[in-house]
C-alpha positions in Angstrom: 19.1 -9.8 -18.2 17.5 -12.2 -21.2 20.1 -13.9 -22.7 20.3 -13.8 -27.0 19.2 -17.4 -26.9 16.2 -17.0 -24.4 15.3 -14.0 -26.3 15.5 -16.1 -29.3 13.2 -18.9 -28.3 10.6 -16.3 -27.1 9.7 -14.5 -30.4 9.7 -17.9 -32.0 6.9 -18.9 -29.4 5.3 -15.3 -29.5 5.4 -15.2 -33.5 3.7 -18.5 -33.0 1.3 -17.8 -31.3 0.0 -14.9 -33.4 -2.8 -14.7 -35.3 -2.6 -14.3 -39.1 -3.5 -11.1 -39.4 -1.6 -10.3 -36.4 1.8 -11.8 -38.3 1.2 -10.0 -41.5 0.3 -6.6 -40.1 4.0 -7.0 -38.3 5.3 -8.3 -41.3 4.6 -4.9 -42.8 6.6 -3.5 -40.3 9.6 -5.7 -40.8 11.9 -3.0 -41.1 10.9 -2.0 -37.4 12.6 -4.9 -36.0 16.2 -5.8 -34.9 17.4 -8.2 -37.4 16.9 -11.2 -34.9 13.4 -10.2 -35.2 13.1 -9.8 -38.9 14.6 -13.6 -39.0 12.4 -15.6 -36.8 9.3 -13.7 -38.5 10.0 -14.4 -41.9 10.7 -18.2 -40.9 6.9 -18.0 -39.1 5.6 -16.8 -42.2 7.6 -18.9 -44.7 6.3 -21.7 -42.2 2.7 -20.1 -42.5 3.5 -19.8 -46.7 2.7 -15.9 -46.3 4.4 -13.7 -48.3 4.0 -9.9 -47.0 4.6 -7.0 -48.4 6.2 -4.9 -46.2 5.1 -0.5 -46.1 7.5 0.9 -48.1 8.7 4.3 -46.9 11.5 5.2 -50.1 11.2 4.0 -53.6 12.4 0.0 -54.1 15.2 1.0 -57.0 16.2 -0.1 -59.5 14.3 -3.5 -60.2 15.2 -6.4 -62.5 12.4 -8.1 -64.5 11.9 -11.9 -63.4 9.1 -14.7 -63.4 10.1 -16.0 -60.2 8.1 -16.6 -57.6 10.0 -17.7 -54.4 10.2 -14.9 -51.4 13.0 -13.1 -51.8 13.8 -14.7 -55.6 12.8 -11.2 -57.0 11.5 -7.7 -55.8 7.4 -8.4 -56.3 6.9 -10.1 -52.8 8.3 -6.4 -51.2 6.2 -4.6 -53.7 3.7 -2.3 -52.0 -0.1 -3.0 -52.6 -0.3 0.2 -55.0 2.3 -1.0 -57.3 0.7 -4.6 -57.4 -2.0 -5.7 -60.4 -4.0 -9.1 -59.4 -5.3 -10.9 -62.8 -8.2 -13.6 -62.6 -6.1 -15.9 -65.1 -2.3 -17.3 -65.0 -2.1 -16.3 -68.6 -3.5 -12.6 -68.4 -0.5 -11.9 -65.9 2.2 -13.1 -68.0 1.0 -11.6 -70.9 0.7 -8.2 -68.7 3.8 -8.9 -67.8 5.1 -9.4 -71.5 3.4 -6.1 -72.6 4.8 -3.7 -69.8 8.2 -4.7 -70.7 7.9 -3.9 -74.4 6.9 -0.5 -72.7 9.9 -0.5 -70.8 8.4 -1.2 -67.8 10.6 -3.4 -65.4 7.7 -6.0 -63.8 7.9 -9.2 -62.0 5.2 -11.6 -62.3 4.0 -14.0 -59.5 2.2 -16.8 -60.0 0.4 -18.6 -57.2 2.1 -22.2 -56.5 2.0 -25.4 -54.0 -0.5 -24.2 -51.2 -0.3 -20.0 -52.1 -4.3 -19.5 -53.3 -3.8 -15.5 -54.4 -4.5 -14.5 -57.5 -1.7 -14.3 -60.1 -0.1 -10.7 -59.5 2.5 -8.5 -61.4 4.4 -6.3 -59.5 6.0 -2.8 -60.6 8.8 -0.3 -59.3 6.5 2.6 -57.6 7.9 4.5 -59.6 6.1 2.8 -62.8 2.7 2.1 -60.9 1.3 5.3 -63.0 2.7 3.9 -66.5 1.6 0.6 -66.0 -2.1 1.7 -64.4 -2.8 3.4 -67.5 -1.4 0.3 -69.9 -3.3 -1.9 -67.3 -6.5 -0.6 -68.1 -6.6 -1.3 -71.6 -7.2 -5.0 -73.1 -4.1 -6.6 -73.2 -3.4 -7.1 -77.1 -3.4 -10.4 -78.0 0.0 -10.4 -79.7 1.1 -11.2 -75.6 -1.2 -13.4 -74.9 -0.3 -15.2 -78.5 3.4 -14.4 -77.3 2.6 -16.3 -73.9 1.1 -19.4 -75.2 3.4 -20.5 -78.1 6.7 -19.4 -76.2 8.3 -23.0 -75.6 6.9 -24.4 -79.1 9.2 -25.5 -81.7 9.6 -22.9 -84.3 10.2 -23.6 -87.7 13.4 -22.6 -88.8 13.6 -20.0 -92.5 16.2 -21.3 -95.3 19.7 -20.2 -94.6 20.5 -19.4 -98.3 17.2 -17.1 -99.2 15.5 -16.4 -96.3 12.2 -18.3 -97.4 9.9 -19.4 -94.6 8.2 -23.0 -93.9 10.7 -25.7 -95.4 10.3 -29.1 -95.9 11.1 -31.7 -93.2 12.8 -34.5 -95.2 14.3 -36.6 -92.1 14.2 -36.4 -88.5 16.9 -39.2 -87.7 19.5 -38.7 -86.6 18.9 -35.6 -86.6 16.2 -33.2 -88.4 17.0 -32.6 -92.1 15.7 -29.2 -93.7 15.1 -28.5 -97.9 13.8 -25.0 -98.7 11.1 -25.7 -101.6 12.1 -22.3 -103.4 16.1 -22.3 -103.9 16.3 -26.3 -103.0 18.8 -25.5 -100.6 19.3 -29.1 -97.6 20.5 -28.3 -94.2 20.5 -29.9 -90.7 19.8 -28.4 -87.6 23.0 -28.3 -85.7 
């Protein structure tokens, strides 16, 4: 009888001696294997920086939105192909992304880092792959791509006594100083 260690040190060899294609059509089938399995080939893949999207036989569940991209970080790099959209551009998949979740659509998007060379991708629940197809179709408005691009800039702030927009910047030491050109009102931001 094979011992648990033995048995351990021959699927790391065997894994490792598979093909690519030969890895990620058994990463597919992850669920297939004993749990022993399911570790040493997701370490041979992780090692291989394949991320596989295993057949999915029930619905995922419930999903929660994220930008994340690490295996395992969200639920996009279990997604099946028919709930995953490839975009040519960085930008077009995080403004997809932006635009099905104003729709209510719960998505992830993954972007490609370090060595990963796909295509940037945003997966959906399956049950939200017909939703999102038909949104998908259509030109994504450029309020979300606008949305995308000025996310992390420094937005002016509006007068705290009437509202009005643009004030005037009068100091920035120690700390910015703020004087609305309609009621005159001076603030800082604190």
């Amino acid at each position: 009888m094979i011992s648990d260690a033995e048995q351990y040190s021959e699927l790391v060899r065997l894994y490792g001696e598979y093909g690519d294609d030969e890895l990620i059509a058994l990463g597919r089938r992850v669920g297939d294997l004993t749990e022993t399995a399911q570790e040493i080939l997701k370490g041979e893949l992780a090692r291989r920086k394949w991320v596989v999207s295993p057949e999915v036989k029930e619905p995922v569940g419930d999903v929660i939105a994220a930008e994340k991209n690490d295996p395992g970080d969200g639920f996009g790099w279990l997604a099946p192909e028919d709930c995953i959209t490839e975009f040519a551009e960085s930008e077009d998949a995080l403004a997809a992304g932006e635009m099905l979740r104003t729709e209510g659509i719960e998505c992830e998007v993954m972007l490609p880092q370090g060595l990963d060379m796909r295509a940037p991708r945003v997966a959906v629940a399956p049950t939200d792959v017909e939703r999102a197809a038909i949104l998908l179709a259509k030109p994504i408005p450029e309020e979300f791509r606008v949305m995308v691009r000025t996310r992390d800039q420094f937005e002016v702030p509006t007068c705290p006594g009437c509202g009005a927009t643009d004030p005037l910047l009068e100091e920035i030491e120690p700390t910015n100083k703020w004087r609305c050109e309609v009621c005159d009102r001076v603030w800082v931001d604190g």
